[in-house]
C-alpha positions in Angstrom: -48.8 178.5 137.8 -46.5 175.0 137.7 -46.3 173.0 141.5 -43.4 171.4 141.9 -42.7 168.9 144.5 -39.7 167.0 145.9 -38.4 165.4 148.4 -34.8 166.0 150.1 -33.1 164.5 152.9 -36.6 162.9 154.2 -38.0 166.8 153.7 -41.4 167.3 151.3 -41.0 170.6 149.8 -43.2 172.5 147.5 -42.6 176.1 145.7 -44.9 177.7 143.1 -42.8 179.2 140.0 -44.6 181.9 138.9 -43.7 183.4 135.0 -44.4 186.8 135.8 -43.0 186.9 139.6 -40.2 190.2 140.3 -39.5 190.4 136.4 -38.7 193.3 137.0 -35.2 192.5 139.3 -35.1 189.5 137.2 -34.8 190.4 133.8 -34.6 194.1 133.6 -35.2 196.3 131.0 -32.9 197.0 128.0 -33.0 197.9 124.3 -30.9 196.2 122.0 -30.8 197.3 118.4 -31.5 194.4 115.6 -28.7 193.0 114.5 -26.2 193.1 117.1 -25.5 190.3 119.3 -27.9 191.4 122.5 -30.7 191.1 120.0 -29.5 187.9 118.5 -29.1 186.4 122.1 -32.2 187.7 123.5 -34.3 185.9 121.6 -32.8 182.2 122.4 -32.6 182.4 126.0 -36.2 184.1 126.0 -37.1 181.1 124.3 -35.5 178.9 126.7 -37.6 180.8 129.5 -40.6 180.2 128.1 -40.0 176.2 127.9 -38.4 176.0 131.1 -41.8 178.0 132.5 -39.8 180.9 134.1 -42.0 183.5 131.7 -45.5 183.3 129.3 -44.1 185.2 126.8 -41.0 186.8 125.0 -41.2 190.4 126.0 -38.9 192.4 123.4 -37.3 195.0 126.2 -36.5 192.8 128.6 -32.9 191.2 129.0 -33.2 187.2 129.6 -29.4 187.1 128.8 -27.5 185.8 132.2 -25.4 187.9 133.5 -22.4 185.6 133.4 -22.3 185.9 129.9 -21.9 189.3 129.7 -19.0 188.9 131.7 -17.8 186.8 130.0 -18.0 188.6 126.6 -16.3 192.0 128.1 -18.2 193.7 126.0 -21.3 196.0 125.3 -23.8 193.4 123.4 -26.3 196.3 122.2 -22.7 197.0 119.8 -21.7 193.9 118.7 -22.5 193.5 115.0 -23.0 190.0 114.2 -24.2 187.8 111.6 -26.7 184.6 111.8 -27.3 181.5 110.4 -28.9 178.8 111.6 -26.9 175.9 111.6 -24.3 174.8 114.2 -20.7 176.0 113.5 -19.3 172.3 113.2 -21.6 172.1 109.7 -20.8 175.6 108.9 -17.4 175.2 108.8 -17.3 171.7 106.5 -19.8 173.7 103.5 -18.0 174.5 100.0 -18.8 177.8 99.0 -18.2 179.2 95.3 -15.5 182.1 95.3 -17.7 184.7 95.1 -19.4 184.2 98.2 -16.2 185.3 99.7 -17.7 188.6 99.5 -21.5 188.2 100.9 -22.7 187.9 104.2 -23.4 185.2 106.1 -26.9 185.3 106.7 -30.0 183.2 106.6 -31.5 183.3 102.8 -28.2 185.4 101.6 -26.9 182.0 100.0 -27.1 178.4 99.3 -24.9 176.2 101.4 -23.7 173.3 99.1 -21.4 169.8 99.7 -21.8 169.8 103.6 -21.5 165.6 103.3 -18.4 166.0 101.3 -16.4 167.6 103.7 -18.3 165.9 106.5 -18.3 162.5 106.4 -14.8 162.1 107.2 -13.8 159.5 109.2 -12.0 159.6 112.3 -12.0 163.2 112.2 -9.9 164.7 115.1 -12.8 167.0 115.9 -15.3 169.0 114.0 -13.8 172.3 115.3 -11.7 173.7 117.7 -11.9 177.3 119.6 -8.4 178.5 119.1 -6.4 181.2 121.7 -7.0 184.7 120.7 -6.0 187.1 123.9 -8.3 189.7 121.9 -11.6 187.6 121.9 -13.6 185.7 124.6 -13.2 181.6 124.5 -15.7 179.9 126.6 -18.6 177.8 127.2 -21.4 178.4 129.2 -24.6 176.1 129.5 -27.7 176.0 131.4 -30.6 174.0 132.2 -34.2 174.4 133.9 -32.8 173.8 136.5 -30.8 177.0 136.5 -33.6 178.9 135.2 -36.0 177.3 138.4 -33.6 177.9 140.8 -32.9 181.7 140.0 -36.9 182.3 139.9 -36.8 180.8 143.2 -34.4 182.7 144.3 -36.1 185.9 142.8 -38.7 184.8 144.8 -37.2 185.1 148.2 -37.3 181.3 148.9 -34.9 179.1 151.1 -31.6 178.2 149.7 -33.2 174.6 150.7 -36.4 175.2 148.7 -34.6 176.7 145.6 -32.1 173.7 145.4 -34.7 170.9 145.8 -36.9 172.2 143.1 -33.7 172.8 141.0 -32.6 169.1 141.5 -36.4 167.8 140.5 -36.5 169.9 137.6 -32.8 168.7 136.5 -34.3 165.6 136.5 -36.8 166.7 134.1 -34.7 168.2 131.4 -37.0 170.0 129.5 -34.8 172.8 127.9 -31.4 172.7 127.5 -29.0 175.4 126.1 -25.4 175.5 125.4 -23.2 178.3 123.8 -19.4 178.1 122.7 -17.8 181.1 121.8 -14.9 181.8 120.7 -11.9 181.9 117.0 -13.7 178.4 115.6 -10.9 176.9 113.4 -12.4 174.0 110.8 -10.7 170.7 110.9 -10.6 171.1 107.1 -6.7 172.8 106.9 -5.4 170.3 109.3 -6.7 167.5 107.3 -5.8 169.0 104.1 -1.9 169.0 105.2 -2.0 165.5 107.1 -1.6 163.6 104.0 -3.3 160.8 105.6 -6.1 158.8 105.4 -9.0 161.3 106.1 -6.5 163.4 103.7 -7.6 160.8 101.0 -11.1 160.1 102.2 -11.6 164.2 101.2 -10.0 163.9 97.8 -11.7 161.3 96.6 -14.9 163.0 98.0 -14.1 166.8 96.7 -13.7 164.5 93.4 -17.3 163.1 93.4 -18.4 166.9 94.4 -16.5 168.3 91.1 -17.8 165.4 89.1 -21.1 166.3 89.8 -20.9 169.7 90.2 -18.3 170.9 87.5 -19.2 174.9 88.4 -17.2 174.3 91.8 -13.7 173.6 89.7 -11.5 175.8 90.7 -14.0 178.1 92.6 -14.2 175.6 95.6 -13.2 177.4 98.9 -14.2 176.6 102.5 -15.0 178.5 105.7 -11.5 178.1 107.8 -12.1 180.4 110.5 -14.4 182.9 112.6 -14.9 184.7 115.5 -18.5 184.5 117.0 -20.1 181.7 119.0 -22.4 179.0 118.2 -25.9 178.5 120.1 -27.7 175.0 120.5 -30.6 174.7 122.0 -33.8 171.7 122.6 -36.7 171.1 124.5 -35.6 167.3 124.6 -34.2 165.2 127.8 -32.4 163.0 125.7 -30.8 165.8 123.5 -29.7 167.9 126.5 -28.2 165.1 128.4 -26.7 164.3 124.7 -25.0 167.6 125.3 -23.8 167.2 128.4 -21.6 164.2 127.8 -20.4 166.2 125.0 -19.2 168.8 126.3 -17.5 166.7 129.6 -18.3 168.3 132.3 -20.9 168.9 134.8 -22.5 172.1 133.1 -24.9 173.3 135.6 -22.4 173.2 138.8 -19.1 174.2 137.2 -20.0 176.8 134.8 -22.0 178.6 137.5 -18.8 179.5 139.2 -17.6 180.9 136.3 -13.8 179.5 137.0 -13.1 178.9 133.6 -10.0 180.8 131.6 -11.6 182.7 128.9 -8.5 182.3 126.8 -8.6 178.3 127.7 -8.4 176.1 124.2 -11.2 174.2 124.2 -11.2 171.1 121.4 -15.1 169.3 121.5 -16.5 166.8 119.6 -19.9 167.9 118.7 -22.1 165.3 118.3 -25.2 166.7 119.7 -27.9 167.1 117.6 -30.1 169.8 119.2 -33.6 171.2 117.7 -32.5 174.1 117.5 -28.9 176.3 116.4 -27.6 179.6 115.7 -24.1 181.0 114.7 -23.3 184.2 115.2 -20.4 185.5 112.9 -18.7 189.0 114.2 -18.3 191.0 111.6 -15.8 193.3 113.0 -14.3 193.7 109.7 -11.4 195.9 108.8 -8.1 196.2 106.9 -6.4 193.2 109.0 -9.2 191.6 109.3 -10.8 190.9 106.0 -14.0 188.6 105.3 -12.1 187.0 102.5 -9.3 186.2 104.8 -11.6 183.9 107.0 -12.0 181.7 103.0 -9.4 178.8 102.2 -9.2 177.3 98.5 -10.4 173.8 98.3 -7.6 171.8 96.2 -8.6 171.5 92.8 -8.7 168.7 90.5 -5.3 169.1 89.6 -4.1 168.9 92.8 -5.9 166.0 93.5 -4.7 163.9 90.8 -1.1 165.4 92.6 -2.4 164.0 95.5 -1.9 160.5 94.6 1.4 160.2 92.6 3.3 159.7 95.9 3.5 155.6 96.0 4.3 156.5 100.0 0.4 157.0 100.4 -0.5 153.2 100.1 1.3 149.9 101.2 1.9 146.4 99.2 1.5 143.0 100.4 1.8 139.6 98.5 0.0 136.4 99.4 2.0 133.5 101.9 3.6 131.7 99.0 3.1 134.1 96.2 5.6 137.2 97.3 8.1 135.8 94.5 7.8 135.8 90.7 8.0 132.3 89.1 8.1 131.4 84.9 4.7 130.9 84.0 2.9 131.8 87.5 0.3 134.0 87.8 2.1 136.3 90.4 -0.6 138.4 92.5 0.4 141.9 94.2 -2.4 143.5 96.9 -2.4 147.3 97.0 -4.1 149.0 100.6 -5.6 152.1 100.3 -6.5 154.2 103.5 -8.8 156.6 103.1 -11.2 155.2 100.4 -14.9 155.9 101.1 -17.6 152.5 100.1 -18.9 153.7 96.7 -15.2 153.9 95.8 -14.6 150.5 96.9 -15.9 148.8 93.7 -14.2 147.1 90.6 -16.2 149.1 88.1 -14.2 152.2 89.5 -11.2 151.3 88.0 -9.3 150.1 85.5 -5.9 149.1 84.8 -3.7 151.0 82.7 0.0 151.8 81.6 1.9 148.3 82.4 4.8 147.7 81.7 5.2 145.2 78.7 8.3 143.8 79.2 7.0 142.9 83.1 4.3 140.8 82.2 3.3 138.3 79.3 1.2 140.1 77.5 -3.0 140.5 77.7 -2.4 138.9 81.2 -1.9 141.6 83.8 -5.2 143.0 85.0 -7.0 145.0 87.9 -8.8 141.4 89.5 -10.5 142.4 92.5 -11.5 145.3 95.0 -12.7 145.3 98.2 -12.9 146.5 102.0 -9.2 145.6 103.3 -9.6 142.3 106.1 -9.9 144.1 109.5 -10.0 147.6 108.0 -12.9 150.1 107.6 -12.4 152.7 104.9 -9.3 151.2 103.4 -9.5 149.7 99.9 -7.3 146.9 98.6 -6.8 146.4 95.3 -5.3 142.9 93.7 -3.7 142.6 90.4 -2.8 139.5 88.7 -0.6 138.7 86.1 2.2 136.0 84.1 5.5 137.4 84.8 7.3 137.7 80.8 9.1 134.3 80.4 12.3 136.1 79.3 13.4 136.8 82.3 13.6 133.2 83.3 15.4 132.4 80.1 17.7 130.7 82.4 15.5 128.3 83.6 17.8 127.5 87.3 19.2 131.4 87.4 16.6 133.8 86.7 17.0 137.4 86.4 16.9 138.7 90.3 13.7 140.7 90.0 11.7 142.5 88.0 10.9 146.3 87.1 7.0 145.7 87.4 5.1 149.4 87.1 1.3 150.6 86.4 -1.3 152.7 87.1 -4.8 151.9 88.8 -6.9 154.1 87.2 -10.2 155.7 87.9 -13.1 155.0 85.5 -15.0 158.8 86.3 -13.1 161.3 84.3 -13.0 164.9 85.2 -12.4 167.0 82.4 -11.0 164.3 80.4 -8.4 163.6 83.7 -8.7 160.6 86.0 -7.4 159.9 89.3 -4.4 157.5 88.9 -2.9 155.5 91.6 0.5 154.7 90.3 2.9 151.6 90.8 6.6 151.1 90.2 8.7 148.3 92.4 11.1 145.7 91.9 10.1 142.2 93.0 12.1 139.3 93.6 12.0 136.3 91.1 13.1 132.8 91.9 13.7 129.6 90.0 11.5 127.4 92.3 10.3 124.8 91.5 13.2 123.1 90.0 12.8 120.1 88.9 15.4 116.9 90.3 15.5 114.0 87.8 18.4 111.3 87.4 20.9 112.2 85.0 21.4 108.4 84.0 19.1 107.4 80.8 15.9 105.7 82.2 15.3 102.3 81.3 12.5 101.7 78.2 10.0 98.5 78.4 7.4 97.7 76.4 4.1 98.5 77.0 0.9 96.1 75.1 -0.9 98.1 72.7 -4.3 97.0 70.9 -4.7 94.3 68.4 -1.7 92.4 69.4 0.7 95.2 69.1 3.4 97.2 71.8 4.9 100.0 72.8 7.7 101.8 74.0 7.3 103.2 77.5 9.1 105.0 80.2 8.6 105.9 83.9 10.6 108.9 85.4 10.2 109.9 89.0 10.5 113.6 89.3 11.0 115.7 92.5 11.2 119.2 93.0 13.3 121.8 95.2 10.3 123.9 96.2 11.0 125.7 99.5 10.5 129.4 97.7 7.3 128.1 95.5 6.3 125.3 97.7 4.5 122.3 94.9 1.3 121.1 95.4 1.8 117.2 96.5 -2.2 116.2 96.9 -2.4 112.4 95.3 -4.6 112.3 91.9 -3.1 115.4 90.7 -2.7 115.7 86.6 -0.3 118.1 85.3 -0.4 119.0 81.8 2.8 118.0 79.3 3.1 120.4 76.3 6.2 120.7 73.2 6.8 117.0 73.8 9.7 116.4 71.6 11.5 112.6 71.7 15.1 112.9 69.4 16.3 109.7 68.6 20.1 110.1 67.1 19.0 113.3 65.4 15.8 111.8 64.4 11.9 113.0 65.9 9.7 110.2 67.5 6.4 111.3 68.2 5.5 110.3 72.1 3.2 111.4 74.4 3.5 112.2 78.4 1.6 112.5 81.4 2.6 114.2 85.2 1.0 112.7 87.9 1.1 112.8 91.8 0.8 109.0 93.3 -0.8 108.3 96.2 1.9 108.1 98.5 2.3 111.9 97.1 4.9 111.3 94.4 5.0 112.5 90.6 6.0 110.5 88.3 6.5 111.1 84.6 4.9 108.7 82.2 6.5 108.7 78.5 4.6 106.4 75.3 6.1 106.4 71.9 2.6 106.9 69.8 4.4 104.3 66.9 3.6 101.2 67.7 5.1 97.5 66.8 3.1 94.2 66.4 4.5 91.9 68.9 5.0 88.6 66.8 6.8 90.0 64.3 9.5 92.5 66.2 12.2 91.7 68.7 15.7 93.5 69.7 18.7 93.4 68.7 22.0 94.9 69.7 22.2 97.3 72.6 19.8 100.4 73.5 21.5 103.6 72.5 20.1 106.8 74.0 17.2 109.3 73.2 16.8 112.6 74.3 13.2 113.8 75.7 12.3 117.8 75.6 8.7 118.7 76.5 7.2 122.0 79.5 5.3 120.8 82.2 3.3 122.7 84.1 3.8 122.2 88.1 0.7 123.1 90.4 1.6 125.1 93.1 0.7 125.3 96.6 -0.2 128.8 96.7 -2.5 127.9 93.6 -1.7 127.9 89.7 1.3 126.6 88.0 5.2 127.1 87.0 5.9 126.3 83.9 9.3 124.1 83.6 11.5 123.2 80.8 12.8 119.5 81.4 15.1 117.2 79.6 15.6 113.8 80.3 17.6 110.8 78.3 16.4 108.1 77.6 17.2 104.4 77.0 15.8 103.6 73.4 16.1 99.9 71.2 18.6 100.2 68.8 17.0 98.4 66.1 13.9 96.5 65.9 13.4 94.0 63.3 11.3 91.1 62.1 12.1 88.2 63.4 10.3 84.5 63.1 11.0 84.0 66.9 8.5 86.2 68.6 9.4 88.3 71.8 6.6 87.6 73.6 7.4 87.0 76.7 9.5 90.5 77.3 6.2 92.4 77.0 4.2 93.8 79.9 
């Protein structure tokens, strides 16, 4: 015997539940035959009597299934041939099952489920299932509590309405059994997802591709549980779990499904995150001509069609660093490729490789898979960076470049599948521009001489150079050293050797220094006549803003001696 006291409106009450009390009106005898539905529910709600106290013990011919249930259902439970498996019908309809098991029955020990995290762990999943209309089977759900149980004991006992609701309300508080049921055509997510083409779309592919690679008897064998018509039972002994189940479900269960003022062809859409101690599905197996157990199987795409998958370029989108969306001679131009869909052990550089580029986009040996990680501000969404120095023949015109450039490849996966990778494929054009341009005066610069060592000189010049930048803005911070390469000084058809150096000045200006490497002692050389003109070729490499450089082509005249001879006078005083 349990005592249970409460207090309502100011009022002490106390009842006695007692297990065995008017069984007889209570639960009434009946015989249902193993293997049919009655049997199948019997068992859990007897269970549920026994935690909640309403009953000792399980007594196999008497019926502890509500009556609202069987009114619901519409039909005769002793004849209902079902099937049973003990897992919740949200993880039975995300399993992979092999083709044959098309054909077997789904019961406890008749099979071993396989890949439940594959098709699980999908994020952002609408739901886990959904009870679709059928005007030929029941759709509902129907819950209860100890508090239902108490108060129809109560009842049973010929208690007050007063008496019956106060121990009802105490024992709700308690929570000490819990049961749910949802019944129903369950329809898997799986087949929605499949045709979305979106980012739980990929974040199955690339997860059906890890379950192939690791379990190569599932190629082309892979199907999945779309559909069934049964119900699902969860049931625990847990306060937390059942109030769990409660906000799961969304609505108050002990009040409103007592009425029983639910449509029983209602959709009902749930998100099934309780996690009770204890489920059963029951599958009907009503099978017949039109409805065949095969038909409730659909075929998993296979590795083929997964590679298919991923040829669309539609399914990721391209961004370009702020400064960095153009291609410019000698630049390392990046591109950044977001991927929805791409589960964390995919989101590594040892995944992938880069493969099939395009020679004549990229210098060659320089384009290459750089980096991957999580997108900035995006769970499950990969981006991948490649890097690489756009081919210097399309800037053979060093002011008018080509307009863009055809730049194409593939980012490929390193785990191989039956000698087949998944391949992510690129192909755009993107925009090239002449920036920086170099600006230097078109009159020859002025020479002076520069003191060498041991009383010696040389020939020097100083060129200021600025830049039109707005499209590949120039990096102006003072101190910086660019590097001078294919320094070339023609002097009337004849090569000087010099030597250069780019610099930025403090006040944020480069200037080009030019030394000829000959040099002249200085009391035995002066001018004469007047300077005739030089030509200096050489590349310079301009730092950029967004980071690296631009390689430029410049050429610059030059003021040059024209002859320098001995002399007994010495031209000292000229020299710096």
């Amino acid at each position: 015997m349990n005592t249970i006291k409460s207090t309502l409106l100011g009022i002490s009450l106390s009842i006695n539940v007692v297990a065995q009390t008017n069984e007889q009106g209570l639960f009434p005898k009946i015989q249902y035959a193993d293997g049919t539905l009655g049997k199948k529910l019997q068992s859990q709600f007897g269970k549920h009597c026994i935690s909640c106290s309403a009953i000792n013990e399980i007594l196999p011919k008497r019926d502890y299934i509500p009556k609202e249930i069987k009114n619901f259902d519409r039909q005769d439970l002793s004849k209902i041939k079902v099937e049973s498996i003990s897992i919740n019908s949200s993880s039975l309809l995300r399993y992979v099952f092999l083709e044959e098991q098309r054909n077997s029955t789904l019961e406890d020990g008749t099979f071993t489920l396989v890949g439940n995290k594959v098709l699980q762990n999908i994020s952002n999943s609408p739901q886990d299932f959904s009870v679709i209309d059928d005007v030929n089977f029941p759709s509902y759900i129907y819950t209860t509590n100890c508090a239902s149980m108490i108060n129809l004991v109560a009842k049973g006992q010929g208690n007050s309405g007063a008496a019956a609701l106060s121990a009802a309300v105490d024992i709700d508080n308690k929570r000490n059994s819990g049961l749910y049921i949802y019944s129903g055509v369950f329809q898997s997510p799986l087949n929605a997802i499949i045709s979305a083409k979106n980012g739980q779309t990929t974040e199955l592919m690339f997860n059906l591709w890890e379950f192939y690679r690791k379990n190569p008897n599932y190629i082309g064998k892979a199907y999945y549980l779309d559909h069934f018509r049964g119900l699902t039972i969860g049931r625990t002994t847990s306060s937390d779990q059942y109030r769990k189940m409660e906000s799961t479900v969304g609505i108050n269960i002990s009040a409103a499904m007592a009425s029983l003022n639910m449509d029983a062809s209602a959709s009902l859409k749930t998100k099934s995150t309780f996690s009770g101690t204890d489920f059963q599905t029951f599958i009907y197996n009503d099978f017949n001509n039109q409805y065949t157990r095969e038909s409730l199987f659909e075929r998993l795409p296979n590795i083929d069609e997964i590679i298919a998958y991923f040829k669309p370029t539609s399914l990721y989108s391209i961004s370009f660093s702020g400064d960095n969306q153009l291609m410019a001679n000698g630049n390392a131009h990046s591109i950044y490729l977001d991927l929805v869909g791409v589960p964390p052990s995919f989101i590594n550089l040892n995944k992938w490789k880069l493969s099939k580029v395009d020679i004549n986009a990229y210098e060659p040996n320089t384009a290459e898979l750089i980096s991957v990680f999580t997108t900035p501000g995006r769970e499950n969404s990969a981006r991948f960076v490649i890097s690489g120095i756009p081919n210097a023949k399309h800037f053979s015109d060093k002011n008018n470049p080509a307009g863009n450039i055809l730049v194409s490849f593939s980012i490929e996966s390193m785990d191989a599948i039956n000698n087949k990778n998944i391949e992510i494929p690129f192909s755009k054009k993107i925009n090239t521009t002449a920036h920086p341009i170099p600006k230097i005066a078109s009159k020859a610069i002025p020479y002076s001489f520069t003191k060498s060592s041991n009383e010696k000189f040389l020939l020097s010049w100083k060129v200021p150079i600025t830049f039109i930048d707005r499209e590949k803005p120039v990096n102006y911070t003072p101190g910086n050293v660019a590097n001078v390469s294919s320094v070339e000084l023609n002097v009337n058809g004849t090569k000087t050797n010099a030597q250069a150096i780019l610099m930025c000045s403090p006040e944020g200006n480069y200037e080009l220094s030019i030394t000829t490497s000959n040099e002249f002692p200085i009391k035995e050389y002066t001018l004469i006549g007047l300077p005739s003109n030089a030509i200096f070729r050489a590349t310079i490499d301009i730092p950029l803003k967004v980071g690296g450089i631009s390689q430029k082509p410049i050429d610059i005249n030059l003021e040059f001696p024209d002859t320098i001879k001995k002399t007994e006078t010495a031209f000292i005083a000229t020299i710096n």
